[in-house]
C-alpha positions in Angstrom: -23.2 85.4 74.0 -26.3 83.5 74.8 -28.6 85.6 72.6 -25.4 85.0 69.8 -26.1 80.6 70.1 -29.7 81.1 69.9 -29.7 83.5 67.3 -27.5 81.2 65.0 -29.6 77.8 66.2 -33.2 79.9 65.2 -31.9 80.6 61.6 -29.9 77.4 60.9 -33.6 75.7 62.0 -35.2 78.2 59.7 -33.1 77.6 56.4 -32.9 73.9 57.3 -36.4 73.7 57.3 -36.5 75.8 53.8 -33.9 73.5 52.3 -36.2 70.2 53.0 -39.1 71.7 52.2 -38.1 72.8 49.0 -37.2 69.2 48.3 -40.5 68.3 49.1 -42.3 70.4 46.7 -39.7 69.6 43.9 -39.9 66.0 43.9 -44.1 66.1 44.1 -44.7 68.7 40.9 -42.5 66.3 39.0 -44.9 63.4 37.5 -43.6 60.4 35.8 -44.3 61.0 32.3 -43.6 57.7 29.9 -43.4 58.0 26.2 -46.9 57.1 24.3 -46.6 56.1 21.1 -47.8 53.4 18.6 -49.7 53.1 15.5 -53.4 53.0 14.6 -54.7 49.9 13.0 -58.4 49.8 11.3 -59.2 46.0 10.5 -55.3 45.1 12.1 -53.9 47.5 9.3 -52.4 50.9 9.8 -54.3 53.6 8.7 -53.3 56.1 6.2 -53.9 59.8 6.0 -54.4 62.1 3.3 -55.2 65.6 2.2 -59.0 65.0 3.0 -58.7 62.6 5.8 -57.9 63.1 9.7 -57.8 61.3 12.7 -57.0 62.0 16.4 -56.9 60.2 19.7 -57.5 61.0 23.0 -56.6 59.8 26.0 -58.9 60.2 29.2 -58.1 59.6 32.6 -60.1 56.0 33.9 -61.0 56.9 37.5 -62.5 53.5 37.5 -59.3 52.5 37.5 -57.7 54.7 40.2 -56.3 57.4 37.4 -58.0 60.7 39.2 -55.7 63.1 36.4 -57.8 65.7 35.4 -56.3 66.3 31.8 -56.6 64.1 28.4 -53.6 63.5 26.3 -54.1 64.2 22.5 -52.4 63.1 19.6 -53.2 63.7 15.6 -52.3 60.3 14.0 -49.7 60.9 10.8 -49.9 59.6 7.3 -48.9 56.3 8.2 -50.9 56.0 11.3 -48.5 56.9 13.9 -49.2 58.7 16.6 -47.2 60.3 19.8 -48.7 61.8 22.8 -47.4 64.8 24.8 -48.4 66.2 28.2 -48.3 69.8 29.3 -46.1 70.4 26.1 -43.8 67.6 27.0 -43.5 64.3 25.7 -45.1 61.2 27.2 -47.8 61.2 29.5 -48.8 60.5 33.8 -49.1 56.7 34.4 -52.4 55.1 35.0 -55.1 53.9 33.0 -57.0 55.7 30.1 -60.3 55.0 28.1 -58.7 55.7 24.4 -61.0 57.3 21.7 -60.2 57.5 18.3 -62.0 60.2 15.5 -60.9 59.0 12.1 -63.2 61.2 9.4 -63.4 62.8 6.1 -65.7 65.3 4.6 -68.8 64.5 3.3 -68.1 66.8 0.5 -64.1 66.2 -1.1 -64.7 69.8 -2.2 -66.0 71.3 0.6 -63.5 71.4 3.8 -65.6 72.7 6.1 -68.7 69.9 5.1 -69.8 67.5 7.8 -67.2 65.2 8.7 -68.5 61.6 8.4 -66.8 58.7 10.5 -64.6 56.3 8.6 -64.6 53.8 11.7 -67.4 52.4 14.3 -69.1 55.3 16.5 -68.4 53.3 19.5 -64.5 54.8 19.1 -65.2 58.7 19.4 -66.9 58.2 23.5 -65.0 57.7 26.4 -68.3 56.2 27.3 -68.5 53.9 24.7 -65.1 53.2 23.6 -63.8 49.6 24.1 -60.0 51.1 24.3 -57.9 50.7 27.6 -54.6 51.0 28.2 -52.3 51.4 31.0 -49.7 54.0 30.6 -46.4 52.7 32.5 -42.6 52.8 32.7 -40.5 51.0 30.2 -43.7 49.9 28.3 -42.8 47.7 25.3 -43.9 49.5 22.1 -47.0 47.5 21.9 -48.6 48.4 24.8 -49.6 51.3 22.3 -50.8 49.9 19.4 -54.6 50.2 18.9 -56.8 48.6 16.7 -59.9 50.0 15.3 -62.8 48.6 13.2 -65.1 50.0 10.3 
């Protein structure tokens, strides 16, 4: 009978210890991932898209800011200069800080495609280096928070 007690006290410690470590695990590898969205202004209008033009932003990870994420966030901007970020195919994104760039371009050549793309809005824009866009990604975030402005 004694081995009995000890054999039922070693495995309830054993799948006890499962059971909380499992719970562990889950609740870390589930970030917090608030929706992102807003619209794209160029000289505090929204920007339209069409057949020729296109325009992206990213979002980057500001370490200077304590984000230490090691993935950007993309989103291509629609016709009326909306855009919504997703993260590891799921909408929203981690909280934190990001340095926001912004590509808004057309080709050179209307006929062409596949021409060099020329820049419809300052250079400054298309570096994380460069770009004068911050914003903090956070819970219940009024819609604003996401609205960016851009200039020529």
């Amino acid at each position: 009978m004694i081995s009995f007690r000890f054999f039922s006290f070693k495995y309830a410690y054993i799948i006890s210890t499962f059971i909380v470590f499992t719970l562990v695990i889950a609740g870390c590898s589930t970030p917090i991932l608030p929706p992102v969205s807003g619209q794209l202004l160029l000289d505090d209008k929204p920007i339209t898209i069409d057949k020729s033009k296109t325009a992206t932003i990213n979002f980057h990870p500001d370490s200077s800011k304590g984000n230490l994420a090691k993935s950007i966030a993309v989103a291509t901007v629609t016709e009326t200069g909306q855009y919504t970020l997703n993260f590891g195919g799921k909408p929203g994104i981690p909280e934190g800080w990001y340095k926001v760039t912004v590509n808004y371009s057309e080709p050179t050549n209307p006929k062409d495609p596949y021409s060099t793309l020329k820049q419809l809005i300052s250079g400054k824009y298309s570096s994380k280096d460069t770009t004068p866009l911050s914003v903090e990604v956070k819970a219940n975030a009024p819609p604003s928070n996401y609205e960016l402005k851009v200039t020529k």
